[in-house]
C-alpha positions as CSV (number, residue, x, y, z in Angstrom):
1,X,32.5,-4.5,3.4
2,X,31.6,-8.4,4.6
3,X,30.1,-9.1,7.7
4,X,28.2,-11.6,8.9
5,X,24.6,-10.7,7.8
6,X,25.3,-9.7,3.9
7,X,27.6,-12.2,2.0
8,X,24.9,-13.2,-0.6
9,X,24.6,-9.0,-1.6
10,X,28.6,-9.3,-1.1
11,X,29.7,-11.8,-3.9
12,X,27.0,-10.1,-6.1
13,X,28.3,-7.1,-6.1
14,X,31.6,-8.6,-6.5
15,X,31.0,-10.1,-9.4
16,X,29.6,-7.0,-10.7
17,X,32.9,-4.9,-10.1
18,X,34.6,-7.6,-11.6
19,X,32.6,-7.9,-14.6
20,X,32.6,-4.5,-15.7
21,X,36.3,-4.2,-15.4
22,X,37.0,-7.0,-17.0
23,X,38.7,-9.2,-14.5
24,X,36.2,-12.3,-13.6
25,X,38.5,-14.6,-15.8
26,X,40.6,-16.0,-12.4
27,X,37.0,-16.3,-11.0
28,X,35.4,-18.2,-13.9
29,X,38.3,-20.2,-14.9
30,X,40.9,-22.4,-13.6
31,X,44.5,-21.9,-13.9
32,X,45.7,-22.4,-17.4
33,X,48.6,-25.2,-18.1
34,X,52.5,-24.3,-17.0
35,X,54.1,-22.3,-20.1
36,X,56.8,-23.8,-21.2
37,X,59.3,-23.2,-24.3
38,X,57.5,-23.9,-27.0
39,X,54.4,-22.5,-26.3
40,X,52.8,-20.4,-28.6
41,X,52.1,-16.3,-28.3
42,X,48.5,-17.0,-28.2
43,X,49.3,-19.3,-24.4
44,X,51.3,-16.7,-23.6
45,X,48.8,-14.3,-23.8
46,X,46.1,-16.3,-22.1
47,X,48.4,-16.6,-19.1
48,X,49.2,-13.3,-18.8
49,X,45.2,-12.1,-18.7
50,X,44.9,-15.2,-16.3
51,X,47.0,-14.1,-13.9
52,X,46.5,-10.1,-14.1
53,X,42.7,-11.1,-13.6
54,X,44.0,-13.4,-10.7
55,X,46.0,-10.8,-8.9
56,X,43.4,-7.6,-9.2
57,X,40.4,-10.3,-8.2
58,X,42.7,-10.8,-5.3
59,X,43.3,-7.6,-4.3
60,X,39.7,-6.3,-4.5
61,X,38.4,-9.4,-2.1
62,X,41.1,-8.1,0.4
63,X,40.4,-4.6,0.5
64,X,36.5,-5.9,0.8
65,X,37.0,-8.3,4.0
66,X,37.2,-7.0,7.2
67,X,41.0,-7.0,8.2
68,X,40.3,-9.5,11.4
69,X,38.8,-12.3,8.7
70,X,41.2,-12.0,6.4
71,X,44.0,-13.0,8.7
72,X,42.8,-16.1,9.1
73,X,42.5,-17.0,5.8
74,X,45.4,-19.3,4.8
75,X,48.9,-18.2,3.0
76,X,48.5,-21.2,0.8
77,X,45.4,-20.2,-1.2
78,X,47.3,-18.8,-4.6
79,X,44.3,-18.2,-6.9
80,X,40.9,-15.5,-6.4
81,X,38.6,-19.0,-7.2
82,X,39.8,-20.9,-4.5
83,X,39.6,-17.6,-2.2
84,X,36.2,-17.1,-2.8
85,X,35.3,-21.1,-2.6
86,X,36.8,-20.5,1.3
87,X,35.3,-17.4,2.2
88,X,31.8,-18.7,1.3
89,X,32.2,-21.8,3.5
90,X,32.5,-19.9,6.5
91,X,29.4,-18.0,5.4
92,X,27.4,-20.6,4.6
93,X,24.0,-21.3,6.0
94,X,21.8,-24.2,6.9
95,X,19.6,-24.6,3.5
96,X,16.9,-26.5,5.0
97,X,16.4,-23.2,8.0
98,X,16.6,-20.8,5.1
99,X,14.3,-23.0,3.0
100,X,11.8,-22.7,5.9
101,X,12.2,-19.2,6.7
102,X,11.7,-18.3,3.4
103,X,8.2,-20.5,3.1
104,X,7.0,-19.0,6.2
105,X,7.6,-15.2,4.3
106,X,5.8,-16.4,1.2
107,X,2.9,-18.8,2.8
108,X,2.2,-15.6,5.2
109,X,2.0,-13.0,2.7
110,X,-1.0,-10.8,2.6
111,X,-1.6,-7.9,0.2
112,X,-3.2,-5.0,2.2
113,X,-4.3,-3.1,-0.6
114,X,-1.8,-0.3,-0.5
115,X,1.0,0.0,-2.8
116,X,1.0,-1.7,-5.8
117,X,-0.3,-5.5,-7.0
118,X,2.2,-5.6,-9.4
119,X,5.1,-5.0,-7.1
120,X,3.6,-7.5,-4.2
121,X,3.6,-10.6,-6.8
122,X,6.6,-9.9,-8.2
123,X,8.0,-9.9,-4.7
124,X,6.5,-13.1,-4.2
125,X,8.0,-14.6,-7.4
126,X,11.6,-13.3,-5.7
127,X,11.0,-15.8,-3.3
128,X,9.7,-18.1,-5.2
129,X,13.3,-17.6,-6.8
130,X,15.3,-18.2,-3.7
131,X,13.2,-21.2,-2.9
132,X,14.3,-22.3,-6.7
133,X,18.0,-21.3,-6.1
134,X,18.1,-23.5,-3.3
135,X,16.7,-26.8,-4.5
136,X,13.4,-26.5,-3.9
137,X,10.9,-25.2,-6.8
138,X,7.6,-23.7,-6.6
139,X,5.3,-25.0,-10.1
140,X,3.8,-21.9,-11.4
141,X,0.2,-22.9,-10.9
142,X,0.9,-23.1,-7.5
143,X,2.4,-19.6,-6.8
144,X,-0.1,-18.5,-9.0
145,X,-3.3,-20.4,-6.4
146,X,-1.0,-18.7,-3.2
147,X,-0.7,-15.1,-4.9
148,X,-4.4,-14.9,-5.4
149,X,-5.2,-17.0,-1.3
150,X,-3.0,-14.0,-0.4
151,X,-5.4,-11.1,-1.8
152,X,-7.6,-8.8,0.2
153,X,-11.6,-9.3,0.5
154,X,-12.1,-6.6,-2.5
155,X,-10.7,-9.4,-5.2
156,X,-12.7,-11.8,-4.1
157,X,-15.0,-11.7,-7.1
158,X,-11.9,-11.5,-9.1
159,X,-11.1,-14.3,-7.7
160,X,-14.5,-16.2,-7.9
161,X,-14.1,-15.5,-11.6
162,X,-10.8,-17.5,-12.0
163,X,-11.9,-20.5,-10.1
164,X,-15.0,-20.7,-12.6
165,X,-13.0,-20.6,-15.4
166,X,-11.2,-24.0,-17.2
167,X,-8.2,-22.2,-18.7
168,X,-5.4,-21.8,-16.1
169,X,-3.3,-17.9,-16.1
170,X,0.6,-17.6,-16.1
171,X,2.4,-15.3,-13.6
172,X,2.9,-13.0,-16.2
173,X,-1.1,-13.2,-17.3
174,X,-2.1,-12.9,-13.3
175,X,0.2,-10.0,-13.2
176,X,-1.7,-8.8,-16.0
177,X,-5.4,-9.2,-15.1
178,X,-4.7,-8.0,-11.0
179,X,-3.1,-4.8,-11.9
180,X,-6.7,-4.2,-14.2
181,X,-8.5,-5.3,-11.3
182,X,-7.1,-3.0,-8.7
183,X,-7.7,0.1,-11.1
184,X,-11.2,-1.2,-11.7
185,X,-11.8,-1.4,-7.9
186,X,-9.7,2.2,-7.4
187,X,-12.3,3.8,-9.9
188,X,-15.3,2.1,-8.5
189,X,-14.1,3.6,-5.0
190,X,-13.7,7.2,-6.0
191,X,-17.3,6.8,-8.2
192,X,-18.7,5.8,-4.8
193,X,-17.0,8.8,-3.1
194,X,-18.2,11.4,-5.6
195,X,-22.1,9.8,-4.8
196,X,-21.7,9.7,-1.2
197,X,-20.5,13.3,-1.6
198,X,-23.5,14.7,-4.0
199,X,-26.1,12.8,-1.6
200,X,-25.4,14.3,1.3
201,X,-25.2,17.5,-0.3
202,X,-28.6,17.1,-1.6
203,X,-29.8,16.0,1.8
204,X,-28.7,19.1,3.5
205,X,-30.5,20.5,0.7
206,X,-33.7,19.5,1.2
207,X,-33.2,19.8,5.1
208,X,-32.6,23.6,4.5
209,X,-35.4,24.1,1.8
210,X,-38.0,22.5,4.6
211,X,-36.9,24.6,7.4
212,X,-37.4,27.7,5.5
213,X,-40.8,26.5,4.2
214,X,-41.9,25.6,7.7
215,X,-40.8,29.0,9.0
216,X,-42.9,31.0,6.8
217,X,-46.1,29.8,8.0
218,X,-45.2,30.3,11.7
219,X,-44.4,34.0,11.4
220,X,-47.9,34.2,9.4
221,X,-49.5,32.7,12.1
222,X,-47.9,34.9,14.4
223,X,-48.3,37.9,12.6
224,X,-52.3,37.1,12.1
225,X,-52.1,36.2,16.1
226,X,-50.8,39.2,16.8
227,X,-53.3,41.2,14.7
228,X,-56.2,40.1,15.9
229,X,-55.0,41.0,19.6
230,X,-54.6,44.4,18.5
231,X,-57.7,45.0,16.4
232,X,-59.9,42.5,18.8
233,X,-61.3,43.5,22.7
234,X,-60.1,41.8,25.2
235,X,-63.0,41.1,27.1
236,X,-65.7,40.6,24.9
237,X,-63.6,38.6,22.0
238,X,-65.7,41.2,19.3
239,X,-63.8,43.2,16.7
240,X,-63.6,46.6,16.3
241,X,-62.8,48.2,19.3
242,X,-60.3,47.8,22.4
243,X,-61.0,46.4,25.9
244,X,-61.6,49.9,27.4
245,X,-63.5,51.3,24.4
246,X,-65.8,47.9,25.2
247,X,-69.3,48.7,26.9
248,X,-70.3,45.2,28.5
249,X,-66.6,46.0,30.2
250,X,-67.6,49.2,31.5
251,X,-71.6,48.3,32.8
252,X,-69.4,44.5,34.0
253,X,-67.7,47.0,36.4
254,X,-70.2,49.2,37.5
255,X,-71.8,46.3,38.6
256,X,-68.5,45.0,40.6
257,X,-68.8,48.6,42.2
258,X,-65.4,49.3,40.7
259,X,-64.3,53.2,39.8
260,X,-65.3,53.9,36.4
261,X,-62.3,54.1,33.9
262,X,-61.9,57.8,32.1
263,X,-63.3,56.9,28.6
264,X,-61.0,56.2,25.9
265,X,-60.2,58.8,22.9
């Protein structure tokens, strides 16, 4: 259904409906001649497509306009041509804002790096395309020069490469060579991943191979600690016997006058 926001998508799918059934005649050609006696079965015949395509074009715009609008079109208009002609004077738009609205999208274009390259420039191009439609046309060197301004960081060696170069790329060509450089730079990215991955891995590793290597010689240490403080007095530091087995501890307290210890079996 028309409203106010769609009429371009409108009249194309119009003109699709119409197309596939057959009836765009009325909307591609004028009215043909008066018959009149002697004209021939071939006239006849051409009249008679004419205005069957005339009346069913007319019918479809009516049933596709919203019943308010189509009030006010006038009871004089005969033919699906001239209908049309109206109906996209009240829809039409001031070129020189859409001209302008439509540079701003395409100067202000950025590619983020998601999605696909080949699907951002050929959006581009689209617009490129209405700028064309509408008077005003784009060389393709130059939407070539603002396709590749509008690509991320990541191209710009890509792009360093084109500037070097004398030969100039089509769209087509640039289509071409971006969509090989974003699976270039795609593969480079997961190769990077993978190496980040098996680094750290080794890291952790070698972090856990010298914790267990400096572990070993503590509990020898300890254990060789701890066995000299069992086989070794006390008192004395000598080996081979305890502190109360130890005779300089014994005559050391008789001399301090302290009781004497029941000797050790």
């Amino acid at each position: 259904m028309l409203n106010n926001s769609n009429f371009k998508s409108w009249k194309d799918n119009l003109w699709i409906v119409v197309g596939v059934m057959d009836l765009d005649l009325a909307l591609r050609t004028d009215s043909p001649p008066p018959l009149k006696d002697e004209s021939t079965s071939d006239e006849k015949r051409d009249m008679e497509r004419w205005e069957k395509s005339n009346r069913m074009c007319m019918m479809i715009m009516k049933r596709a306009i919203p019943e308010a609008f189509r009030g006010t079109m006038s009871d004089q208009i005969s033919t699906a041509k001239e209908f049309l002609a109206n109906i996209e004077k009240r829809f039409v738009k001031n070129e020189k804002a859409e001209i302008g609205t439509l540079l701003t999208s395409l100067i202000s274009m950025k590619y983020k790096g998601k999605g696909n390259v080949r699907e951002y420039i050929m959006e581009m191009s689209h617009l490129a395309s209405k700028l064309k439609a509408l008077q005003l046309e784009l060389s393709e060197d130059l939407l070539v020069h603002l396709v590749l301004i509008s690509l991320p960081a990541q191209f710009n060696q890509f792009k360093v490469s084109y500037n070097c170069q004398k030969e100039t790329w089509s769209l087509n060509e640039l289509i071409s060579h971006c969509v090989q450089e974003e699976e270039r730079l795609k593969q480079d990215r997961t190769e990077s991943a993978h190496l980040a991955t098996a680094f750290k891995d080794k890291g952790r590793k070698r972090k856990n191979a010298k914790e267990a290597a400096g572990t070993v010689p503590q509990k020898k240490q300890l254990t060789k600690s701890n066995d000299s403080i069992s086989t070794g007095c006390f008192f004395c530091g000598a080996e081979g016997h305890k502190k109360k087995q130890c005779t300089n501890y014994h005559a050391w307290r008789a001399k301090k006058g302290l009781p004497e210890l029941p000797k050790a079996k």
